[in-house]
Biopython code that builds the backbone (N, CA, C, O; Angstrom):
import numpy as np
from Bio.PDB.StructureBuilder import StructureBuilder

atoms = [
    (1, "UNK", "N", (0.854, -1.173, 0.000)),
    (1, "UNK", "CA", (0.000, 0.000, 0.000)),
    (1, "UNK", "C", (0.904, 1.241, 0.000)),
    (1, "UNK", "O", (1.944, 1.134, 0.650)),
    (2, "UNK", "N", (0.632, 2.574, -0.722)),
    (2, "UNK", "CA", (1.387, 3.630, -0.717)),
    (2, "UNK", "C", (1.296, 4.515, 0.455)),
    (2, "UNK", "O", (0.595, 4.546, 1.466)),
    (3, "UNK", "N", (1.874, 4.946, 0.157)),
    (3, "UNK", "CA", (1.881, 5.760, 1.612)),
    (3, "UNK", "C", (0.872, 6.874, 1.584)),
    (3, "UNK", "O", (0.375, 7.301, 2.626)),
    (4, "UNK", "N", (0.591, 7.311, 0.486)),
    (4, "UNK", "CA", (-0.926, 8.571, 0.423)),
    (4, "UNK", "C", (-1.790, 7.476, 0.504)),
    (4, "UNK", "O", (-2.578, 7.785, 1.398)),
    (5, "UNK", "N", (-2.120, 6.260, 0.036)),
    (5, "UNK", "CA", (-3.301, 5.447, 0.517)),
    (5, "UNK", "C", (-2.915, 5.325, 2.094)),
    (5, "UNK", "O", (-3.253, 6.278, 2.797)),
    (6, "UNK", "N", (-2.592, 4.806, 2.389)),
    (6, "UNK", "CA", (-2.371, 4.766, 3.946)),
    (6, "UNK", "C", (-2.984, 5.703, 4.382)),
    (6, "UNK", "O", (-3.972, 5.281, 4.983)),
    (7, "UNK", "N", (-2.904, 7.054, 4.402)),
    (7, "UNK", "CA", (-3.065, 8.517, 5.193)),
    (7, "UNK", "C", (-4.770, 8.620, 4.550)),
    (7, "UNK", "O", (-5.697, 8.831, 5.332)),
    (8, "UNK", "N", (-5.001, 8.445, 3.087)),
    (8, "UNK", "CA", (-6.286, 8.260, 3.239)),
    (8, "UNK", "C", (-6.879, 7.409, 3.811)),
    (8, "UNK", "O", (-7.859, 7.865, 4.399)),
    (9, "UNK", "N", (-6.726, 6.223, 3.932)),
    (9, "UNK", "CA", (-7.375, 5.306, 4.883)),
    (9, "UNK", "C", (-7.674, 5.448, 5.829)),
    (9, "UNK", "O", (-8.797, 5.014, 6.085)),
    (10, "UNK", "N", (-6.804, 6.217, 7.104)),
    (10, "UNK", "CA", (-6.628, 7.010, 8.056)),
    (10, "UNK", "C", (-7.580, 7.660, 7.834)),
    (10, "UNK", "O", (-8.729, 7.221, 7.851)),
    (11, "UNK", "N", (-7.172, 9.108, 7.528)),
    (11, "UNK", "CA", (-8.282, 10.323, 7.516)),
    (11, "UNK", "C", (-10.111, 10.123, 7.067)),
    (11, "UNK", "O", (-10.935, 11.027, 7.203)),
    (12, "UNK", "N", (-10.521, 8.273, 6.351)),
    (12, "UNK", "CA", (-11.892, 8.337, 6.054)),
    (12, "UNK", "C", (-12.401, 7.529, 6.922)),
    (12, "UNK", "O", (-13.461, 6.912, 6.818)),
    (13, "UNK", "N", (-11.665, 7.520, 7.776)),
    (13, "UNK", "CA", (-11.762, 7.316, 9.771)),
    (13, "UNK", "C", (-12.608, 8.302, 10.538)),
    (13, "UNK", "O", (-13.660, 8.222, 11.171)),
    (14, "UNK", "N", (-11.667, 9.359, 10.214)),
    (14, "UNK", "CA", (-12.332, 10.250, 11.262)),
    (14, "UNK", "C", (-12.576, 11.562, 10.348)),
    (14, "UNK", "O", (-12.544, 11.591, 9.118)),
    (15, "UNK", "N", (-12.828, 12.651, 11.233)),
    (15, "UNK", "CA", (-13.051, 13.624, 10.328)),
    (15, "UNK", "C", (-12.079, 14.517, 9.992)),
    (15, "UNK", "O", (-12.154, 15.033, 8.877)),
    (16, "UNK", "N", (-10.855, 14.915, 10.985)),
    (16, "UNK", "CA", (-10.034, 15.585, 11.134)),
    (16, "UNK", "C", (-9.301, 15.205, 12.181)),
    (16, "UNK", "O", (-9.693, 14.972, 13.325)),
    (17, "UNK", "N", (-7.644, 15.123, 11.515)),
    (17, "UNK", "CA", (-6.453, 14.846, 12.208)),
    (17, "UNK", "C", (-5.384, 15.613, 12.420)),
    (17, "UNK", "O", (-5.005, 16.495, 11.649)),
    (18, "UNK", "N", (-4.857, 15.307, 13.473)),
    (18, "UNK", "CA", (-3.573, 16.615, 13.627)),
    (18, "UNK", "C", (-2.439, 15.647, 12.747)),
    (18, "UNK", "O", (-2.465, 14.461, 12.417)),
    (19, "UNK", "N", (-1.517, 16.658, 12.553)),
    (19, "UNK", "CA", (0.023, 15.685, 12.107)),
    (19, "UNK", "C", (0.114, 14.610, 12.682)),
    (19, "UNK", "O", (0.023, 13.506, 12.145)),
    (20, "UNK", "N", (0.392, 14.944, 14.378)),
    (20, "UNK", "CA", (0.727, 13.896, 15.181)),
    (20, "UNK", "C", (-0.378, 12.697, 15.346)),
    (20, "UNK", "O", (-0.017, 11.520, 15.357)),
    (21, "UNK", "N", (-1.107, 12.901, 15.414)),
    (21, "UNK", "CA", (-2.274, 11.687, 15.205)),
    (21, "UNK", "C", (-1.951, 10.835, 13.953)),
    (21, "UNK", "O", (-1.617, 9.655, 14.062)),
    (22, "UNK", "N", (-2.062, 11.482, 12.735)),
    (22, "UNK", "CA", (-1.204, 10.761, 11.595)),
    (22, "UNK", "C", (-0.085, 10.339, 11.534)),
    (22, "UNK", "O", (0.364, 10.037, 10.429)),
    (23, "UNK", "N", (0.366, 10.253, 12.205)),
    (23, "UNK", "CA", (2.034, 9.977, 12.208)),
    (23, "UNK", "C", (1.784, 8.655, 13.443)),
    (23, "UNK", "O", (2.575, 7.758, 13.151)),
    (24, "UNK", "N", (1.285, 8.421, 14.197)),
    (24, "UNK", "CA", (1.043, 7.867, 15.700)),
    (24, "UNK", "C", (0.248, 6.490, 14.797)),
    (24, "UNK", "O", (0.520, 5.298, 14.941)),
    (25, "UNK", "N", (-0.618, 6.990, 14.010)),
    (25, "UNK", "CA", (-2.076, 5.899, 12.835)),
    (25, "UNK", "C", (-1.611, 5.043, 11.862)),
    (25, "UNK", "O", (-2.100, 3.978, 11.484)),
    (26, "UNK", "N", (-0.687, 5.576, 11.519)),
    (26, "UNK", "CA", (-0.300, 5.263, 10.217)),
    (26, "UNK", "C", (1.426, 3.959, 10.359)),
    (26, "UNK", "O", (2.448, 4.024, 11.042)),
    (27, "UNK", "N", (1.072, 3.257, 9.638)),
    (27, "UNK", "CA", (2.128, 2.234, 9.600)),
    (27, "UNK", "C", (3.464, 2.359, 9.060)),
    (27, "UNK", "O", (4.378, 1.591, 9.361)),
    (28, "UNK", "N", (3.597, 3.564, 8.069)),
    (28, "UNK", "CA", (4.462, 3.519, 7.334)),
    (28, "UNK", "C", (5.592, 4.253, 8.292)),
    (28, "UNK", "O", (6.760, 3.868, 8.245)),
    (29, "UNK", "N", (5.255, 5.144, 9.013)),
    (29, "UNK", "CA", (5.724, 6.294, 10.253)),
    (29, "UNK", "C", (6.293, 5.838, 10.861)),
    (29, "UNK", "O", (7.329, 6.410, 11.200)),
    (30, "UNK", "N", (5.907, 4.178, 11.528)),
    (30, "UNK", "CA", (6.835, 3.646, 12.556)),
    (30, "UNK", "C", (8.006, 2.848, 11.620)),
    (30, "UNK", "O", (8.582, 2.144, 12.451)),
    (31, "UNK", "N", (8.473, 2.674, 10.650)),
    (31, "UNK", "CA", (9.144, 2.395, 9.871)),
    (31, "UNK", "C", (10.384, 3.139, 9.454)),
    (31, "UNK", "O", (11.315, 2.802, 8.722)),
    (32, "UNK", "N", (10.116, 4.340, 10.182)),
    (32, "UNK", "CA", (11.348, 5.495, 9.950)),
    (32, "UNK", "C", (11.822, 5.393, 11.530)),
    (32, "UNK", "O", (11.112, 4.930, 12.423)),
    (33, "UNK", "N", (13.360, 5.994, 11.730)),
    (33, "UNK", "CA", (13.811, 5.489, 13.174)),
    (33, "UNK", "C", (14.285, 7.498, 13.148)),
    (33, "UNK", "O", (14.685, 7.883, 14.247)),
    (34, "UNK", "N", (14.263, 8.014, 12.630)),
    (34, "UNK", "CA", (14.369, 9.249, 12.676)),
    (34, "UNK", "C", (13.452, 9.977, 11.838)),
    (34, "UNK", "O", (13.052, 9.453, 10.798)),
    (35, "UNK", "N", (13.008, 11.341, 12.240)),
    (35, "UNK", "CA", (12.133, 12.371, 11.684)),
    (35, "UNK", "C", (10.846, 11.675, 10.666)),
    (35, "UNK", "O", (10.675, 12.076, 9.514)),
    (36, "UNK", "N", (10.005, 10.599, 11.283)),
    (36, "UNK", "CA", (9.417, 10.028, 10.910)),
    (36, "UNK", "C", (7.963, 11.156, 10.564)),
    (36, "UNK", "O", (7.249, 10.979, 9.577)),
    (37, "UNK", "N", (7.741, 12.244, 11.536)),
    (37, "UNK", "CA", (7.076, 13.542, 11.283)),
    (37, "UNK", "C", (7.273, 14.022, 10.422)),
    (37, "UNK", "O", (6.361, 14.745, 10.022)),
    (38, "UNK", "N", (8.401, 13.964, 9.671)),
    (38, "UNK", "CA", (9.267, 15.228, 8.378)),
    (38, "UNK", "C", (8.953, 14.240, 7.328)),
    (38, "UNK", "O", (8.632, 14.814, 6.287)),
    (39, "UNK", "N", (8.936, 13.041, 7.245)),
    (39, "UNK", "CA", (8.119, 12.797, 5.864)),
    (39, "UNK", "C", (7.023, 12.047, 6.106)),
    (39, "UNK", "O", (7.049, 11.090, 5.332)),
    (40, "UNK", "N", (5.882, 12.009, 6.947)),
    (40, "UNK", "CA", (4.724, 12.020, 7.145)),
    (40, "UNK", "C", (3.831, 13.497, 6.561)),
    (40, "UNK", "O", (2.770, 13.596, 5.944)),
    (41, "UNK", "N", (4.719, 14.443, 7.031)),
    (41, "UNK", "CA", (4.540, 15.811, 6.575)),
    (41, "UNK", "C", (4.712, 16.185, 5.016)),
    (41, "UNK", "O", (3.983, 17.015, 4.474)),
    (42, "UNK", "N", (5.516, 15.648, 4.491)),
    (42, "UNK", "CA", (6.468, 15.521, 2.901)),
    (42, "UNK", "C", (4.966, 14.646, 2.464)),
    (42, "UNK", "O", (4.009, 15.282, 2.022)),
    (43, "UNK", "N", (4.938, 13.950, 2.549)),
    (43, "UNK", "CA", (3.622, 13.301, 1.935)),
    (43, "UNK", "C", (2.463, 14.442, 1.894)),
    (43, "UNK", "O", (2.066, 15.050, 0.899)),
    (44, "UNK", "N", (1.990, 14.581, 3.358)),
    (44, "UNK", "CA", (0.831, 15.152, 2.986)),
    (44, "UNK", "C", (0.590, 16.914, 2.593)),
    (44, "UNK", "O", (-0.444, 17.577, 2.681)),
    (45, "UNK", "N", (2.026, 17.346, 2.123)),
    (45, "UNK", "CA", (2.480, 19.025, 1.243)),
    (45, "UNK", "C", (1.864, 18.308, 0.197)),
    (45, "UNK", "O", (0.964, 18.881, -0.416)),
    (46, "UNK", "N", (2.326, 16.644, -0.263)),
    (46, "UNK", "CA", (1.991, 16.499, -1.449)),
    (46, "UNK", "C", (0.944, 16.344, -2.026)),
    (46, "UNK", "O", (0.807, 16.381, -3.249)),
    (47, "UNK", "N", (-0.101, 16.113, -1.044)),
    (47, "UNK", "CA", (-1.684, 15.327, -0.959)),
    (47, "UNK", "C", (-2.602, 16.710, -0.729)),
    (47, "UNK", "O", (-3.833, 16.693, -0.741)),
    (48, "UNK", "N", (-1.966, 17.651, -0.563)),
    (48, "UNK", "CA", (-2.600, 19.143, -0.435)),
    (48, "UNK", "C", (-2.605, 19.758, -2.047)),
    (48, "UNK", "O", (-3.447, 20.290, -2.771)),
    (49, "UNK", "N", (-1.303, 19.403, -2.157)),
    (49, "UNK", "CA", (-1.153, 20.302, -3.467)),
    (49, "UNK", "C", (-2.075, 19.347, -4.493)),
    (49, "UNK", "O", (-2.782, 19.947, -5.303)),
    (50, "UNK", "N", (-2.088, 18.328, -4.490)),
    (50, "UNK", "CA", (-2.638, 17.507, -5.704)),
    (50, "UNK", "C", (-4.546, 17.742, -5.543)),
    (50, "UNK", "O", (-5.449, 17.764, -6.379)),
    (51, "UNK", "N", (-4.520, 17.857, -4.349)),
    (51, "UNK", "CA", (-5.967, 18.266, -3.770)),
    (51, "UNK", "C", (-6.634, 16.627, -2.948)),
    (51, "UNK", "O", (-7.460, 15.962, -2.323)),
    (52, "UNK", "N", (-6.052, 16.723, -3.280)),
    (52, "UNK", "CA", (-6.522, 14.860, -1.871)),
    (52, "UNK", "C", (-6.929, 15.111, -0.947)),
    (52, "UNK", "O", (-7.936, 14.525, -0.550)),
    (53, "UNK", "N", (-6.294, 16.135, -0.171)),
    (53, "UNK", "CA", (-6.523, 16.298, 1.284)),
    (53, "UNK", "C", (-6.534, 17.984, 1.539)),
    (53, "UNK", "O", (-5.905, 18.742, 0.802)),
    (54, "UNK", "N", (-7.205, 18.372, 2.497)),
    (54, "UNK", "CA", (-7.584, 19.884, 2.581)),
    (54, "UNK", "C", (-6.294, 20.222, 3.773)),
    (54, "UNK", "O", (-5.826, 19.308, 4.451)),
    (55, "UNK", "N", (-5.917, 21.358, 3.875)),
    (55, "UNK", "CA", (-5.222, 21.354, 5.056)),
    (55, "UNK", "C", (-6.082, 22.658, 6.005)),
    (55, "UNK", "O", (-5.943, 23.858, 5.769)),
    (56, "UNK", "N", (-6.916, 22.116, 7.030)),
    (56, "UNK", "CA", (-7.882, 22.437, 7.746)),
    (56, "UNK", "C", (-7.125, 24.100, 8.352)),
    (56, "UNK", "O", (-7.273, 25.227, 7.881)),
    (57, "UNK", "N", (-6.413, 23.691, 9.401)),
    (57, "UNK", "CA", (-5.149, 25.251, 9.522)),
    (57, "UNK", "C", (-3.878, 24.237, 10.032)),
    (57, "UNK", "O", (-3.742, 23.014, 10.077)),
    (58, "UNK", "N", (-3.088, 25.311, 10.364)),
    (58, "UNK", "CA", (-1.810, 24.596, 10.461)),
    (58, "UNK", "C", (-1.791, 23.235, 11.136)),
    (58, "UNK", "O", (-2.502, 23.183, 12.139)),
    (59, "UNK", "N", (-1.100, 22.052, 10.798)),
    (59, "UNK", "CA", (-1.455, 20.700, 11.507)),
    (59, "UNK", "C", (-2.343, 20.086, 11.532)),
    (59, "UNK", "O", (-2.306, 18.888, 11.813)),
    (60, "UNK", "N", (-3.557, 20.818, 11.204)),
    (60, "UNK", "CA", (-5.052, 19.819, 10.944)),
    (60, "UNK", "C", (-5.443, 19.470, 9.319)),
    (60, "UNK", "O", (-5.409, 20.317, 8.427)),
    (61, "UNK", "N", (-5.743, 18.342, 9.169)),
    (61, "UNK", "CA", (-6.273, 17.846, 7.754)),
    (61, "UNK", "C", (-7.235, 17.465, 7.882)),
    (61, "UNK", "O", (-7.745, 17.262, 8.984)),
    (62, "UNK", "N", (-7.929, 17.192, 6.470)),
    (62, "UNK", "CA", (-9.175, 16.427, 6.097)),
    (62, "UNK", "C", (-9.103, 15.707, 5.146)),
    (62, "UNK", "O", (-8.135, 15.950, 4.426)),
    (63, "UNK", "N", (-9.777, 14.853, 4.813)),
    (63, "UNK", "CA", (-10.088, 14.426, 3.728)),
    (63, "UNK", "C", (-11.015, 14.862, 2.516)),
    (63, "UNK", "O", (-12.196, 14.817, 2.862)),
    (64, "UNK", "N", (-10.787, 15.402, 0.775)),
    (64, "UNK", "CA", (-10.918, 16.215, 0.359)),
    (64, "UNK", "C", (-12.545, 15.813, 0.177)),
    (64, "UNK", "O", (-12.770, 14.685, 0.615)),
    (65, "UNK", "N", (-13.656, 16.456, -0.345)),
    (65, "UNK", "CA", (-14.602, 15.758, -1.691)),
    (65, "UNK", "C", (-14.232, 15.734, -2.387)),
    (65, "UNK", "O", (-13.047, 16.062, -2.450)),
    (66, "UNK", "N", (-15.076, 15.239, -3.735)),
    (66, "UNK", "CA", (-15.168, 14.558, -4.511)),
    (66, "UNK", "C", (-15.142, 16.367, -5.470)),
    (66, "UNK", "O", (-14.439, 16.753, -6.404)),
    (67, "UNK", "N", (-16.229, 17.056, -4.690)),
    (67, "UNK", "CA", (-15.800, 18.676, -5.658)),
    (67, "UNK", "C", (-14.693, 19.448, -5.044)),
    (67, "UNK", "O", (-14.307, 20.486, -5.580)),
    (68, "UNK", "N", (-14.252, 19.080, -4.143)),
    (68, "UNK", "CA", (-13.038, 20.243, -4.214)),
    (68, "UNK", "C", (-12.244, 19.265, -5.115)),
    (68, "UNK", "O", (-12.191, 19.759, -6.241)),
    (69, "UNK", "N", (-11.777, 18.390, -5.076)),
    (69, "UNK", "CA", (-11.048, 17.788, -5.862)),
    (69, "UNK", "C", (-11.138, 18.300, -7.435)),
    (69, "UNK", "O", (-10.329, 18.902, -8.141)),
    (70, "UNK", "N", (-12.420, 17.819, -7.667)),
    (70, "UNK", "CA", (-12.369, 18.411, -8.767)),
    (70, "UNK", "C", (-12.404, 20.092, -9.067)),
    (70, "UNK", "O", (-12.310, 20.625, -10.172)),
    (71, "UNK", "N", (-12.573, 20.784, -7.699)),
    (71, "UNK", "CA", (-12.382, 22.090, -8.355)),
    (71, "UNK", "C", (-11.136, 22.752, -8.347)),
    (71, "UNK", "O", (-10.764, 23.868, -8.710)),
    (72, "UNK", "N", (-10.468, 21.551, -7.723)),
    (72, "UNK", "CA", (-8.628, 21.656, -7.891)),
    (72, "UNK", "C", (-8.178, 21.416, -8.708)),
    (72, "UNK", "O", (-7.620, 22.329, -9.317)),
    (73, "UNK", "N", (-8.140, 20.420, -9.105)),
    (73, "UNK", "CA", (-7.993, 20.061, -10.873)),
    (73, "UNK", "C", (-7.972, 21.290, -11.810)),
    (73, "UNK", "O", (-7.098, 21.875, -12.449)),
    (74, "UNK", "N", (-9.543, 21.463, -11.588)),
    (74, "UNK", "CA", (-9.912, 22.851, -13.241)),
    (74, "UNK", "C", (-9.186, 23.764, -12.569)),
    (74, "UNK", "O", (-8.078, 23.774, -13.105)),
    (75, "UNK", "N", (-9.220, 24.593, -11.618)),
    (75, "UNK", "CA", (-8.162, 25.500, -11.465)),
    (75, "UNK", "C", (-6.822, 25.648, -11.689)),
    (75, "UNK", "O", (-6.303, 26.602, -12.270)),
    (76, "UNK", "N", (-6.063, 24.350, -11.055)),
    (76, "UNK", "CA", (-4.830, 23.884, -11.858)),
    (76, "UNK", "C", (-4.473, 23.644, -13.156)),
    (76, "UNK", "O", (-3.288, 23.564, -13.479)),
    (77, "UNK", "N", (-5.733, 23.471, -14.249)),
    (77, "UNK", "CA", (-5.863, 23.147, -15.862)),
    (77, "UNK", "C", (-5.888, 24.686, -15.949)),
    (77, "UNK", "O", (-4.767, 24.933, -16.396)),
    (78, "UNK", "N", (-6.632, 26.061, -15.749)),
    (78, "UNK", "CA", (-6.573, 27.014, -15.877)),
    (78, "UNK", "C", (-5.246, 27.929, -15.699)),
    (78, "UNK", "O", (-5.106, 29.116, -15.994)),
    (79, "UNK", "N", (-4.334, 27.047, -15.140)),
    (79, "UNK", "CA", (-3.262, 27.927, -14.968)),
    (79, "UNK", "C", (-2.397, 27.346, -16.455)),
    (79, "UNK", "O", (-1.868, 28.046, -17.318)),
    (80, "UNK", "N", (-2.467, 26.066, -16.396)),
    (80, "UNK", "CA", (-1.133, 25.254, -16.966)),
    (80, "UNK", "C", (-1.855, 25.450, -19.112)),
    (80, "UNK", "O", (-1.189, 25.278, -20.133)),
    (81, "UNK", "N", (-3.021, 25.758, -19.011)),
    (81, "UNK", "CA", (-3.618, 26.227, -19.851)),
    (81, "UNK", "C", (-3.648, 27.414, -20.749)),
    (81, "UNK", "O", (-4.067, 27.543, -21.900)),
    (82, "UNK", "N", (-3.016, 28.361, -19.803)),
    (82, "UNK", "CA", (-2.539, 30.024, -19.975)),
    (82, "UNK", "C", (-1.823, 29.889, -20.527)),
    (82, "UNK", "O", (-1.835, 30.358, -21.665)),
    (83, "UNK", "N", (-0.354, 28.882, -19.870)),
    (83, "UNK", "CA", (0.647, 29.163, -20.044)),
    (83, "UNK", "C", (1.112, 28.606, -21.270)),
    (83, "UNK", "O", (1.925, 29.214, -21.966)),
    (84, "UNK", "N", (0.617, 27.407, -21.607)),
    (84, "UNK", "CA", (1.279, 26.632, -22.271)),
    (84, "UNK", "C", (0.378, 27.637, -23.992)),
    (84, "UNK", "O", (1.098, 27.751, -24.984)),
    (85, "UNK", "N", (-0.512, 27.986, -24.029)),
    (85, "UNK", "CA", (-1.506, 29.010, -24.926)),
    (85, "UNK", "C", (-0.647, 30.486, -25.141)),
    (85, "UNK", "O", (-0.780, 30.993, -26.255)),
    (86, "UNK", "N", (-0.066, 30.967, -24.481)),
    (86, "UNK", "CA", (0.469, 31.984, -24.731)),
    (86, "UNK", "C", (1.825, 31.945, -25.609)),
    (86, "UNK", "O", (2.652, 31.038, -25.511)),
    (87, "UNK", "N", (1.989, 33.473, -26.814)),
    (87, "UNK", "CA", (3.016, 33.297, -27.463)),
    (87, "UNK", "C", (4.335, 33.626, -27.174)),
    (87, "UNK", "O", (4.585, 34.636, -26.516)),
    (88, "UNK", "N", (5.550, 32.601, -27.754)),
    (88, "UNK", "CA", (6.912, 33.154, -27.150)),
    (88, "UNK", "C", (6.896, 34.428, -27.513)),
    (88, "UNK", "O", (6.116, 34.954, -28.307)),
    (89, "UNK", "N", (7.712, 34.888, -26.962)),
    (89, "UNK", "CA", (8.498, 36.522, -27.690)),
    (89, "UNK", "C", (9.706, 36.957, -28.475)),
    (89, "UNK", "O", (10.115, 38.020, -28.944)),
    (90, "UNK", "N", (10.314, 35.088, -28.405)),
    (90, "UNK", "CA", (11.265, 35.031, -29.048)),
    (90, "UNK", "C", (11.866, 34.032, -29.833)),
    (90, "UNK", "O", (12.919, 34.265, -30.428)),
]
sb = StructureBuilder()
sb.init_structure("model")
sb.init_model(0)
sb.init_chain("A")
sb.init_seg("    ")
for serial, (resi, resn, name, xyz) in enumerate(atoms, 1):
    if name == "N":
        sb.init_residue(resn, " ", resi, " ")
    sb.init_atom(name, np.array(xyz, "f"), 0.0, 1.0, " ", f" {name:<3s}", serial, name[0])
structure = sb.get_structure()
């Protein structure tokens, strides 16, 4: 199992988790013998940005819907859409 499945599995548990609760839940965490927090954390920068997971305020998460997800997506297509549409200058 990956390690963002893991943390979702976790989070469609409950409703909202701190870091440390995720890190304490999760299997992959006790598997690190140092800064097992620092990439528990590294994962879920990544599960924010992709839109998986909401980051509630500092240290608290959620698990995303089904429309923010997707309204992460089209927003992210709206950027990468601009850019790649616009002409060189040179």
């Amino acid at each position: 199992m990956s390690h963002q499945t893991e943390i979702k599995a976790f989070l469609s548990t409950v409703n909202e988790a701190t870091l440390s609760e995720i890190n304490a839940n999760v299997a992959f965490a006790q598997s690190y013998y140092h800064n097992a927090k620092l990439y528990v954390g590294q994962v879920l920068t990544r599960m924010v940005a992709n839109g998986s997971v909401i980051r509630v305020k500092k240290g608290v998460f959620r698990l995303a819907t089904k429309e923010e997800t997707a309204q992460k997506k089209a927003v992210s297509g709206l950027y990468n859409n601009s850019i790649e549409n616009n002409p060189t200058l040179f």
